[in-house]
MARDREN-966978 format. One record per residue (C-alpha): residue number from 1; x, y, z. Coordinates in pm, 1 decimal, padded with zeros to 6 digits. Example, Ala and Ser with C-alpha at 12.3 -4.5 7.8 and 13.67 -1.06 7.14 Angstrom:
2
1_01230.0_-00450.0_00780.0
2_01367.0_-00106.0_00714.0
***
This chain:
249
1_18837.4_07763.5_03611.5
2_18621.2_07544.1_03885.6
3_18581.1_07176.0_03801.9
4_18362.1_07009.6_04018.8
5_18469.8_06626.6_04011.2
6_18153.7_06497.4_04178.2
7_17820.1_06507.8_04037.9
8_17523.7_06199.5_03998.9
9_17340.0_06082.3_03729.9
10_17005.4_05927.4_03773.7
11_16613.2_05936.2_03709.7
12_16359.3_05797.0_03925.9
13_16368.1_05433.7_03729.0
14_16702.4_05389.6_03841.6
15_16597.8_05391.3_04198.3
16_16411.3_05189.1_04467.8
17_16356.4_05123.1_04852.4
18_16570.3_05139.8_05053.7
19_16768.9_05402.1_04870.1
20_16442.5_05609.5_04808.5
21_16355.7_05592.3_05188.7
22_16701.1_05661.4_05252.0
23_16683.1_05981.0_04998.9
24_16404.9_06146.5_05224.9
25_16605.3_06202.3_05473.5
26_16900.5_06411.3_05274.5
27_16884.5_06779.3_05341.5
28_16795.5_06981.5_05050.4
29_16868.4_07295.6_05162.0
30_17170.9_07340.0_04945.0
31_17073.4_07191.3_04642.5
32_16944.0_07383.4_04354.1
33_16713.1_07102.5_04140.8
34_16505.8_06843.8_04264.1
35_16749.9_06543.4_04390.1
36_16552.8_06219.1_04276.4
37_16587.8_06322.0_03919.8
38_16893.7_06458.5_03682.1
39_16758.9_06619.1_03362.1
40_16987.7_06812.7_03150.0
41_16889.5_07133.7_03262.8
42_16882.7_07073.2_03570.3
43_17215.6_06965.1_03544.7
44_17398.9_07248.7_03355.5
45_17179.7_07438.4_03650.4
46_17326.4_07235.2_03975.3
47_17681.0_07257.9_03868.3
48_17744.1_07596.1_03740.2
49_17975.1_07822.9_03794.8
50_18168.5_07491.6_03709.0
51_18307.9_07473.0_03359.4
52_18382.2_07092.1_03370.9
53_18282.6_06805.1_03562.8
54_18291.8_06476.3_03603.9
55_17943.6_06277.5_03639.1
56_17858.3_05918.0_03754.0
57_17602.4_05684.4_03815.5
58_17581.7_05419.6_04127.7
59_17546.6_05055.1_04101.7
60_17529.6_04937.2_04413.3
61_17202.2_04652.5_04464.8
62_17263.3_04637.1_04800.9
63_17101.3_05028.5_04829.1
64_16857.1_04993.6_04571.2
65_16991.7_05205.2_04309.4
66_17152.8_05084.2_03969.8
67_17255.1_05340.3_03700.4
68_17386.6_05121.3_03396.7
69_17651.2_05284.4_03266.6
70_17516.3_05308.0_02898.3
71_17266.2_05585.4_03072.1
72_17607.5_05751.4_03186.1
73_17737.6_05750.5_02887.5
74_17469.1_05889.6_02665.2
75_17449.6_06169.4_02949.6
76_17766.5_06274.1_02927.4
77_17700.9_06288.4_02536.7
78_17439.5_06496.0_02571.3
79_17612.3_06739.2_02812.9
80_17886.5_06766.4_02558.9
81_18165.0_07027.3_02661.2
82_18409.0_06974.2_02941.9
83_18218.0_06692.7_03117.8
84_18310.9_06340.4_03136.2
85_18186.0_06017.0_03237.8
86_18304.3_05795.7_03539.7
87_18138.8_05439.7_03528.3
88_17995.7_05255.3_03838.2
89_18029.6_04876.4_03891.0
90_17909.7_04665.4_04196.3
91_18209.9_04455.3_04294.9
92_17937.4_04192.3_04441.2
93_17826.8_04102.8_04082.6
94_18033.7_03830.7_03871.5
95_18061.8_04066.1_03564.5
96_18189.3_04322.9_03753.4
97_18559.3_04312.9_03565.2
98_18368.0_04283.9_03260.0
99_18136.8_04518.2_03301.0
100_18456.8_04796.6_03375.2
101_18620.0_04703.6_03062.1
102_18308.8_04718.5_02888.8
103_18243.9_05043.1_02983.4
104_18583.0_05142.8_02942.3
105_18625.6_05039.1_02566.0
106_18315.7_05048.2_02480.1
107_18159.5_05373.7_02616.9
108_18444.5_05531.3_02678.0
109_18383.2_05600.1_03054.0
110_18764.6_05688.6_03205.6
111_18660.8_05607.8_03582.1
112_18521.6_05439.7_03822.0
113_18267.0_05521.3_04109.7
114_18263.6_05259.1_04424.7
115_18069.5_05296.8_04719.0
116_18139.6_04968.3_04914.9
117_17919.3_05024.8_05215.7
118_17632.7_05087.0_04981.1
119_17762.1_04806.6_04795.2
120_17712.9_04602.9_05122.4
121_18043.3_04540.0_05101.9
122_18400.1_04607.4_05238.1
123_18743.9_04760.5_04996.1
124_18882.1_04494.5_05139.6
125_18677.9_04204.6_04988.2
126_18846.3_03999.2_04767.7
127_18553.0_04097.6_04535.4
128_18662.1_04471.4_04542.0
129_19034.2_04432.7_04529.1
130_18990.8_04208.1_04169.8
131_18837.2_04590.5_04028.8
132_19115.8_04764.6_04250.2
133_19334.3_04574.0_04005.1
134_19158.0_04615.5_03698.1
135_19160.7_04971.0_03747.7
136_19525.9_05023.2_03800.9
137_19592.2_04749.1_03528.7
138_19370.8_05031.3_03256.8
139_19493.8_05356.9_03424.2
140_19130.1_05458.5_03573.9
141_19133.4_05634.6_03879.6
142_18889.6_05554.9_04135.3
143_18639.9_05829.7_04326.1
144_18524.3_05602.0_04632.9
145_18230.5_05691.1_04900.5
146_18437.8_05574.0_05228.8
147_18248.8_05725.5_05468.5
148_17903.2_05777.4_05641.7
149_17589.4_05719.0_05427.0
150_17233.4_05792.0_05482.9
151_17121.0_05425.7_05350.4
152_17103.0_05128.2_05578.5
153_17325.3_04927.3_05382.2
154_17664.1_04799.3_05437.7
155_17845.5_04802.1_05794.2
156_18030.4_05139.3_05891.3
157_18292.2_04962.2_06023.9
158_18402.6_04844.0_05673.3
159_18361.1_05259.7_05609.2
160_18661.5_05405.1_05746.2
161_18912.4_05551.1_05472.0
162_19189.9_05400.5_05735.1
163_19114.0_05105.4_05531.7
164_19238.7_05255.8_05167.6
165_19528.5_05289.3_05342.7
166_19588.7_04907.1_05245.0
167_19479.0_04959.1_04894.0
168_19703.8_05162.8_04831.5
169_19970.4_04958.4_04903.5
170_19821.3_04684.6_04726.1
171_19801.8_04930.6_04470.9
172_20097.5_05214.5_04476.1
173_20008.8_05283.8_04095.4
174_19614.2_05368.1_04120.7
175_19463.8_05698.4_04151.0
176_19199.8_05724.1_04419.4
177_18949.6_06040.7_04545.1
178_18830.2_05993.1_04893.3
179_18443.8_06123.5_04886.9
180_18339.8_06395.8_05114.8
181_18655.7_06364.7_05290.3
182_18565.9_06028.5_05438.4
183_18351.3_06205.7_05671.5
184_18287.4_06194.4_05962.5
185_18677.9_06045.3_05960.2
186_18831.7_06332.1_05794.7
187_19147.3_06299.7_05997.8
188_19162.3_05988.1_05914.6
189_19135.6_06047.0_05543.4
190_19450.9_06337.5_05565.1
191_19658.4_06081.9_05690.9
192_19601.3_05842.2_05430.4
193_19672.1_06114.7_05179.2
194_19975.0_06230.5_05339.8
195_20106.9_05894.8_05362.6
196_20033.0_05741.4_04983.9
197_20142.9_05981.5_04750.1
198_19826.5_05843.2_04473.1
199_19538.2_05917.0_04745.8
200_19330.2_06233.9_04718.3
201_18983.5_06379.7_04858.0
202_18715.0_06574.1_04708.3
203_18494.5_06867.6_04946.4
204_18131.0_06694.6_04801.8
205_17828.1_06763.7_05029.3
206_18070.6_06927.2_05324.7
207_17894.3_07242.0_05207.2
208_17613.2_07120.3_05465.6
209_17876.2_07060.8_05756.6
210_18049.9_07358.8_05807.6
211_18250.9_07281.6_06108.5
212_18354.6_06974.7_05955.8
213_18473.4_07143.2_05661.5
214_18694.8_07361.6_05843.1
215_18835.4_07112.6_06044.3
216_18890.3_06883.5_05742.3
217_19095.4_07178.6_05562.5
218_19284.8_07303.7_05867.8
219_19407.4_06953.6_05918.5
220_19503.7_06894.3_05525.4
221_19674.2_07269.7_05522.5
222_19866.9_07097.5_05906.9
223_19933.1_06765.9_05728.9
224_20058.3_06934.5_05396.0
225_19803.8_06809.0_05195.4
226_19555.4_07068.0_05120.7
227_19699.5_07103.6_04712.9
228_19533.8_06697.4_04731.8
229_19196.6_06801.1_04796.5
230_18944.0_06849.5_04497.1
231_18644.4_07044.6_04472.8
232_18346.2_06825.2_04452.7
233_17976.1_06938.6_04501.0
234_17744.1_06606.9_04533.4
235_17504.1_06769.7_04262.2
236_17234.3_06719.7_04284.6
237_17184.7_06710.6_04671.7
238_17417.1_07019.7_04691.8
239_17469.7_07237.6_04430.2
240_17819.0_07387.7_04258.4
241_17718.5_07737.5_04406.9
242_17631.9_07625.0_04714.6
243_17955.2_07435.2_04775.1
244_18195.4_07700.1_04622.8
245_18004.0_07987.8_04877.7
246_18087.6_07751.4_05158.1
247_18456.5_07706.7_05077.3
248_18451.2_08088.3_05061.9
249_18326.2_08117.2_05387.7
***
């Protein structure tokens, strides 16, 4: 049984300059659906063969894109089956604790999306650490974009997974999934995982770097970490096929 533990949620109203401008620029060769807009079809359609997943929005105002997590929600209601909901808060807004266990309680969401460079901001932040702690005080893991982006938001200094390293000290009890292996710092991200037993990675949108791939599992298999790394796909820039045929290969 595949589960594919990264897939988006969003329609075109969710979206503006300069993550649409951004958007443009994302290779589509891989994906199977049109990548501005999720519909249910076209979901059930980007992620099979995958019998569950686990779908998100992004809030992050910084980029220009803002899924509210009530959208998530009735998504993953209308999916039904063996998909569930992450939430997405931007640790820059005041309600951001709120808004987690909100959606939490509420909508029963049972993680959290970050992306602090699209967030324009750093893990490190005060701002992000306070939902760092709400999420290990409620249990949620965390799947976090540390890593390259294709938006001009954010500095990629404030990028590098080297810096979850001192989240998860902060944090020994929270559950976090590196994105895309933290590329292009994938060895950076195996260390990380090898040293903090609660730190993972998911494959998402490697599919479209193939060398990078295979480096980024040779040096998880070297480092002893390869059971810690999750199939993701990034639907709906890359699809579930897509990403599965390039793990084969």
């Amino acid at each position: 049984m595949i589960t594919d533990v990264h897939t988006h949620f969003w329609t075109p109203e969710h979206q503006r300059s300069p993550w649409t401008d951004g958007l443009r620029r994302v290779r589509r060769t891989l994906a199977a659906e049109p990548i501005d807009q999720v519909t249910l079809a076209s979901y059930r359609r980007s992620i099979a063969p995958a019998e569950r997943s686990v779908v998100f929005g992004l809030q992050a105002i910084a980029s220009g894109i803002f899924v509210p997590n009530d959208d998530v929600a009735a998504f993953v209601a209308a999916v039904g089956g063996g998909t569930v909901g992450f939430m997405s808060v931007d640790p820059t807004r005041h309600d951001a604790v709120e808004e987690l266990e909100r959606a939490h309680e509420d909508l029963g969401l049972v993680g959290i999306k970050l992306g602090p460079i699209y967030q324009g901001t750093s893990p490190l932040n005060p701002l992000t650490m306070r939902v760092f702690a709400a999420a290990e005080r409620r249990g949620l893991p965390i799947l976090i974009h540390q890593g390259a982006i294709f938006a001009n938001a954010g500095r990629l200094v404030d990028a590098n997974p080297l810096l979850l390293d001192d989240v998860a000290i902060a944090f020994p009890d929270l559950k976090i999934v590196i994105a895309h292996l933290g590329h292009p710092w994938i060895e950076e991200t195996v260390v990380v995982m090898r040293r903090n037993a609660n730190v993972y990675a998911d494959t998402s949108a490697i599919a479209n770097r193939p060398t990078m791939l295979a480096r980024g599992l040779a040096a998880a298999k070297e480092y002893g970490v390869l059971h810690k790394v999750l199939f993701g796909s990034d639907s709906p820039m890359v699809s579930a096929e897509s990403s599965a045929d390039g793990l084969r290969r």
